[in-house]
C-alpha positions in Angstrom: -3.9 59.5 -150.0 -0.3 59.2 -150.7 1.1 55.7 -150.2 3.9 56.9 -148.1 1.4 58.0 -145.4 -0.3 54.9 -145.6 2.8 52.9 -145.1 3.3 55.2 -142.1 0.1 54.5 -140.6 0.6 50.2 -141.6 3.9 50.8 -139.6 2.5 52.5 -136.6 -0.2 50.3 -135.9 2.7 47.3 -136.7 4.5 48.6 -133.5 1.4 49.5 -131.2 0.7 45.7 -131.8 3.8 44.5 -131.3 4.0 46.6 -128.0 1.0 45.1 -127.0 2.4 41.6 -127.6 5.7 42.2 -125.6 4.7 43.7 -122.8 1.8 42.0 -119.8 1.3 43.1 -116.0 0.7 40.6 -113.3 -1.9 41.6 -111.0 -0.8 40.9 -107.2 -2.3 37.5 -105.9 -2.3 36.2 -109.8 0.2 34.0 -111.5 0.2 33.9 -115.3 1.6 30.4 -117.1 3.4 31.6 -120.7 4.4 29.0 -123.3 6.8 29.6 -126.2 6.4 28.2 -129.4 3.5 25.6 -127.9 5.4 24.6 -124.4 5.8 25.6 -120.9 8.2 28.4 -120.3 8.0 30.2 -117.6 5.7 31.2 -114.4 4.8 35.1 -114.5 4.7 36.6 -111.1 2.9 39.8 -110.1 4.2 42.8 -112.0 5.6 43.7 -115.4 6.7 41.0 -117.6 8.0 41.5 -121.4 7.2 38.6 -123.9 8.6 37.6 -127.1 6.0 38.4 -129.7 4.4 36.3 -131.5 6.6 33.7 -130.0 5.4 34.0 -126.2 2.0 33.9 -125.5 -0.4 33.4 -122.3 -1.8 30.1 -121.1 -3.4 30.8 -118.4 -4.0 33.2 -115.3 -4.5 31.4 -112.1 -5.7 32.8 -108.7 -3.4 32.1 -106.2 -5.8 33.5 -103.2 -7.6 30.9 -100.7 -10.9 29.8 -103.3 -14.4 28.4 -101.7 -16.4 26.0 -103.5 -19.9 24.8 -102.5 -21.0 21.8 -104.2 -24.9 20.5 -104.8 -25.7 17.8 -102.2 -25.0 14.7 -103.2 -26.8 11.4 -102.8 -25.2 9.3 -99.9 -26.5 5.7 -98.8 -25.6 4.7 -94.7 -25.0 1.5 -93.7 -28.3 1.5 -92.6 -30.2 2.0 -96.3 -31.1 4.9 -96.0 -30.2 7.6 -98.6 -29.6 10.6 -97.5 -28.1 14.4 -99.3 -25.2 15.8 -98.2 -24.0 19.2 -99.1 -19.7 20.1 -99.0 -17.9 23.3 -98.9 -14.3 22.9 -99.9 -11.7 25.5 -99.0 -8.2 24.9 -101.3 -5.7 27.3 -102.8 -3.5 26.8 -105.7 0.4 26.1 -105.1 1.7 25.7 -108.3 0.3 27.0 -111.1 2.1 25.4 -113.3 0.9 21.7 -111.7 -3.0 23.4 -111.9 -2.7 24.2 -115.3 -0.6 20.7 -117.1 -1.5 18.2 -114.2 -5.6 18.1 -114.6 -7.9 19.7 -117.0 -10.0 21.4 -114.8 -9.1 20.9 -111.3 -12.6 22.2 -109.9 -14.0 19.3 -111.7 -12.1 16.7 -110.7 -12.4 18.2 -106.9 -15.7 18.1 -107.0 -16.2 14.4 -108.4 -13.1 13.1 -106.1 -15.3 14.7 -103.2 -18.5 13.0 -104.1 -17.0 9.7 -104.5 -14.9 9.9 -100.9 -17.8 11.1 -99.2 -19.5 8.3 -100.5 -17.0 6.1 -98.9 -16.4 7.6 -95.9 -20.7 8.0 -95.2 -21.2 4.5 -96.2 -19.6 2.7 -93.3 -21.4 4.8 -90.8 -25.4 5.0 -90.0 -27.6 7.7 -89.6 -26.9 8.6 -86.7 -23.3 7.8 -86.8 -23.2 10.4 -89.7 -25.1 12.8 -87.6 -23.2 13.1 -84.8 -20.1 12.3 -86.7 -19.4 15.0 -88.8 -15.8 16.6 -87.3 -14.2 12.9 -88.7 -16.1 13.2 -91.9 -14.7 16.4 -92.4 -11.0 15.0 -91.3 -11.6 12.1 -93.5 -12.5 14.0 -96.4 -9.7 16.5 -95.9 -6.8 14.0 -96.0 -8.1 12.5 -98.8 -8.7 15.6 -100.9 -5.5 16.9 -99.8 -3.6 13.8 -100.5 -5.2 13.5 -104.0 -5.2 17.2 -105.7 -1.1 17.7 -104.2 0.1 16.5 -107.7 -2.4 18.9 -108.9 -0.5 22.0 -107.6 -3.7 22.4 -105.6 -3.7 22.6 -101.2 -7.1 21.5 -99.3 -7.2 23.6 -96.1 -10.6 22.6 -94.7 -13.6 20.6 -95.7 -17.2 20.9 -94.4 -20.6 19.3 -94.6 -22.9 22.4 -94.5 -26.2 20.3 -94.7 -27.1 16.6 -94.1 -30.9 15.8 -95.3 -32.3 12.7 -94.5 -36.0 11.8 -96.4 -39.2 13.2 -94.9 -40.5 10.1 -93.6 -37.1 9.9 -91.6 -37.1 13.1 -90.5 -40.6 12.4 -89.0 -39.4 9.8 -87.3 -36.5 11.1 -86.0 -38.3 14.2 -84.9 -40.9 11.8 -83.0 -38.0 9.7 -81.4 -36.7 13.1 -80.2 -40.1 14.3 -78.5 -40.2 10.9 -76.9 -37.0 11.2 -75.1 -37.4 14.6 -74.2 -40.9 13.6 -72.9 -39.0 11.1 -71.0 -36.6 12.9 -69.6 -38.8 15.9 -68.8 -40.9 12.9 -66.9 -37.4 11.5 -65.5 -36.5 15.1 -64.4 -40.2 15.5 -63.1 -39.6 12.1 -61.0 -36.4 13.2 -60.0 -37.8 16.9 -58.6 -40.9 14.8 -56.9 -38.4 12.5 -55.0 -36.5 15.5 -53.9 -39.4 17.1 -52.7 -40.9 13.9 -50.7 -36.8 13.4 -49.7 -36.8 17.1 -48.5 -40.3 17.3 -46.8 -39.7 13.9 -45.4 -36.6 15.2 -43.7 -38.2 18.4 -42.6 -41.3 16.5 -40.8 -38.6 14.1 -39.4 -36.5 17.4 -37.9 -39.8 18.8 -37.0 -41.1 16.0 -35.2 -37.8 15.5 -33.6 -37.7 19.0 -32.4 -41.3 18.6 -31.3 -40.6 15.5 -29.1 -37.3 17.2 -27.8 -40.0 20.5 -26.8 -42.3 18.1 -25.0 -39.6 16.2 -23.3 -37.8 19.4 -21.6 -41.7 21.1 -21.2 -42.1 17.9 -19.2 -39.4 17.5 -17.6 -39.3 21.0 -15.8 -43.5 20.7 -15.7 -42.1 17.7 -13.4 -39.6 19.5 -11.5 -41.6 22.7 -10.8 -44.4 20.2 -9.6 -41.7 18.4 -7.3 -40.2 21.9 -5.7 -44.5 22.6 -5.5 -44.5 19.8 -3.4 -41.5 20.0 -1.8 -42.1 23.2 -0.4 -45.8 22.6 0.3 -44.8 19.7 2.5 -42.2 21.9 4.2 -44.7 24.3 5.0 -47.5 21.5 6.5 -44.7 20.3 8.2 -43.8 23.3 9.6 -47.3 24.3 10.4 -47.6 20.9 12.1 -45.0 21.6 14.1 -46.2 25.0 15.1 -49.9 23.0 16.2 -47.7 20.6 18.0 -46.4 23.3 20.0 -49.1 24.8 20.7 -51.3 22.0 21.9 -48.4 21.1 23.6 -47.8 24.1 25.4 -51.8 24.5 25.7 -52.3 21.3 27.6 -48.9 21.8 29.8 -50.5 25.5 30.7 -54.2 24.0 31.3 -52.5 21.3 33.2 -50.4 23.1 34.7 -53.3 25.7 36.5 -55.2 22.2 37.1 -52.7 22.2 39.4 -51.9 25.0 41.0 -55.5 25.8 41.0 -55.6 22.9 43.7 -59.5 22.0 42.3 -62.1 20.5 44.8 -64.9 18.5 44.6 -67.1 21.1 43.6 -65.1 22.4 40.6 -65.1 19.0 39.1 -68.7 18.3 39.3 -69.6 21.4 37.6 -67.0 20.5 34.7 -68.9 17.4 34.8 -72.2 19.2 34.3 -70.5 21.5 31.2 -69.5 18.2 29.9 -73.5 16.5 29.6 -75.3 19.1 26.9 -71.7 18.4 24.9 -72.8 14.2 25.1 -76.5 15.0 24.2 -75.6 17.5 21.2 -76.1 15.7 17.4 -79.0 14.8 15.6 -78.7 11.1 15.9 -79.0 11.1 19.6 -82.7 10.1 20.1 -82.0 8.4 23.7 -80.0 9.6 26.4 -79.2 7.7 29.4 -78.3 9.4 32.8 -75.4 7.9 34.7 -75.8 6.3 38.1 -73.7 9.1 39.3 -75.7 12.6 38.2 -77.3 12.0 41.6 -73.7 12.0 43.7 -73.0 14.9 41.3 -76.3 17.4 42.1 -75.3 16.9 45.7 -71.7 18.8 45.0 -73.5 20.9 42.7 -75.8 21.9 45.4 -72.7 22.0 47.9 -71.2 24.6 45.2 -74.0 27.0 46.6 -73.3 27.0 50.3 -76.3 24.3 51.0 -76.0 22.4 54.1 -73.6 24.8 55.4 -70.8 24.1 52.5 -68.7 26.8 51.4 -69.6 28.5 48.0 -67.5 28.0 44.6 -66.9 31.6 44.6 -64.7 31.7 48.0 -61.5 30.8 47.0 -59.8 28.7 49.5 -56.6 29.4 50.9 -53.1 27.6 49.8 -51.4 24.8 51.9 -48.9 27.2 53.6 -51.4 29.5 54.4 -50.6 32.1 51.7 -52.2 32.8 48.8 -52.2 30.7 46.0 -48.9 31.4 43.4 -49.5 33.5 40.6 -47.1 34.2 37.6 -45.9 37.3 37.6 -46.4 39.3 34.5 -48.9 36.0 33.3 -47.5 33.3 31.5 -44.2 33.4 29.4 -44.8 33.1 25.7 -41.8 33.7 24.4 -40.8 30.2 22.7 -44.1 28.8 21.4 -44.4 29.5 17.9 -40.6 29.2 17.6 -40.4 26.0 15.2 -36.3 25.7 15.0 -36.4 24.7 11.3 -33.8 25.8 8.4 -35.7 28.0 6.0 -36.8 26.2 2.7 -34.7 28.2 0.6 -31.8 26.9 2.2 -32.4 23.2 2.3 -31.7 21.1 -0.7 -34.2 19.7 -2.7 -32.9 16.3 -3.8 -32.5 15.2 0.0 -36.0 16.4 1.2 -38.0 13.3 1.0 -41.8 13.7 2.0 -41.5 10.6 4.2 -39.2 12.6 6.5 -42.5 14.4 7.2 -43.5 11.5 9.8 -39.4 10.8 11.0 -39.2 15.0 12.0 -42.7 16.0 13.5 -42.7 15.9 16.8 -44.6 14.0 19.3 -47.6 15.8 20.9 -47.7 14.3 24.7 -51.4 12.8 24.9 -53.7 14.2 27.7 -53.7 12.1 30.9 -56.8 9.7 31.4 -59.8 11.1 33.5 -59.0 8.4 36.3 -55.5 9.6 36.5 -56.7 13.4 36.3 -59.8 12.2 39.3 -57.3 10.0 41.3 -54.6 12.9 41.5 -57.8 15.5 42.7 -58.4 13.0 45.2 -55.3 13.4 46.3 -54.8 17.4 46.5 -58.2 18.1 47.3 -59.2 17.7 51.6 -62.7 15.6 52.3 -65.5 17.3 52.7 -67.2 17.9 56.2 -68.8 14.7 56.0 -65.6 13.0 55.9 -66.4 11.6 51.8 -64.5 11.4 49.3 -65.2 13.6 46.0 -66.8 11.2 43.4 -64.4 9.6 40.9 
């Protein structure tokens, strides 16, 4: 090979290198960090950049996106001795690469041992259940801290968060036994609670119930009592009515038999066969073993025997004439009914309950006039009647 072409080769490769030397693309989201000559020079942004060769050269190419680091839990002690892991994620993003590259060494590093060691601070003043129930102001804690520390680092904490917290076995055991017994009290609490408002409920029902019953009762007896007044009421209206009616008639029964006794003008004779109608009537009744005749049965055979025309008397069946001489009055058309079972009361429909008062029973009936005597009835025959033809006197 001629040395010419090999000098032409020497040279080509010469400028492909220096090419490749000069000339660098930024991809977008990336920052590159370029030193000159061993010191800072300049921040590459996204893009095509031309370097000095052999002069310029790379330090480093930093992510500038949002970054996620998970760290390995970490041995924590509470307040209360007891140890406990605890596992971080850390969300940051670099701000200035130039800070991430110059101000630390490795800036995920140092992130990860300035967590450990503030988590240990911040976990140490609280217990175990502090810690559990306490992780948003861990977090907060640990983000102020981070973010505080890693600014001169060119590096921004967005969010910090405990992903696990692992208390020992034996703890978790008892924890997991403290939780069953509160949930076994409160399920007995709630049970308690359900019972009482059941007993409250039922109580109350049984209370409305009985209430109710006792109201049913009252009104059942209440118009039970008023029906059985107006029962009364109107069944004493009606004996009193009917009393009345039976007043009347006996009344107007003994004025009519009176009244015939009258005009019938009765002799002697009539009365002593009333008085023989009158003896089976004394002797009737099984008690009556004895039965004394009366000194005058004898007076009254003699006007029974005068009844039949003995001696010359005049017989019961001739029917003797009227004072005047006419004969004796008669009613024309017979007697006049018309009034008798008129009883001049208000229906009951149309008197008012409250005021009827069963004692007005006795205050409104009227009075039945009582029969005369038998003296009055014989001394008044004596009277009317004439003396028979042997000039005596009709027996009293």
């Amino acid at each position: 090979m001629e040395p010419a072409l090999i000098a032409l080769i020497v040279l080509a490769l010469l400028v492909v290198v220096v090419v490749a030397k000069s000339v660098t693309i930024v991809p977008q989201a990336q920052a590159k960090v370029v030193e000159r000559l061993g010191r800072y020079s300049r921040t590459l942004s996204p893009g095509l950049s031309i370097l000095v060769p052999f002069i310029d050269r790379v330090r480093a190419t930093i992510d500038l996106r949002e970054q996620v680091i998970s760290f390995p839990p970490q041995p924590v002690i509470t307040s209360d001795n007891l140890q406990v892991g605890i596992d971080t994620v850390v969300y940051f993003q670099v701000t200035d690469p130039r800070l991430a590259v110059y101000g630390i060494a490795n800036y995920i590093t140092g992130m990860e041992q300035l967590t450990t060691t503030t988590l240990r601070n911040v976990v140490g003043g609280l217990n175990l259940e502090g810690a559990l129930t306490g992780r948003d102001g861990i977090n907060s804690q640990l983000r102020e801290v981070l973010d505080g520390t890693t600014g001169p680092w060119g590096l921004r904490v967005a969010r910090v968060e405990i992903k696990a917290i692992d208390p020992p076995p034996s703890i978790r055991d008892s924890m997991e036994k403290q939780m069953r017994a509160d949930r076994d009290k409160r399920a007995i609490i709630l049970t308690a609670e359900g019972a009482r408002q059941s007993a409250i409920t039922t109580a109350e029902g049984q209370k409305a119930s009985a209430i109710l019953s006792a109201e049913g009762k009252k009104q059942a007896a209440i118009l039970e009592a008023e029906a059985e007044r107006q029962s009364r009421i109107l069944r004493a209206e009606g004996e009193r009515a009917a009393l009345f009616l039976q007043a009347q008639g006996q009344a107007k029964s003994i004025e009519t038999v009176f009244q015939a006794i009258h005009d019938g003008k009765p002799d002697q004779g009539l009365l002593a066969y009333q008085y023989l109608q009158t003896l089976p009537q004394i002797a009737q009744g099984d008690a009556n073993k004895m039965w004394i005749v009366p000194s005058e049965f004898s007076k009254a055979l003699e006007g029974l025997a005068s009844l039949g025309g003995a001696e010359g008397g005049k017989s019961w069946m001739d029917v003797a004439p009227a004072a005047n001489g006419g004969a004796a009055p008669r009613v024309e058309g017979g007697l006049d009914t018309t009034g008798w079972f008129e009883s001049h009361l208000p229906r009951a429909a149309d008197q008012p309950e409250a005021k009827i008062e069963l004692s007005s029973i006795a205050d409104t009936t009227p009075a039945v006039p009582a029969p005369p005597p038998l003296s009055q009835v014989a001394e008044e025959v004596r009277q009317i009647a004439p003396a028979d033809g042997n000039g005596a006197e009709p027996p009293a």
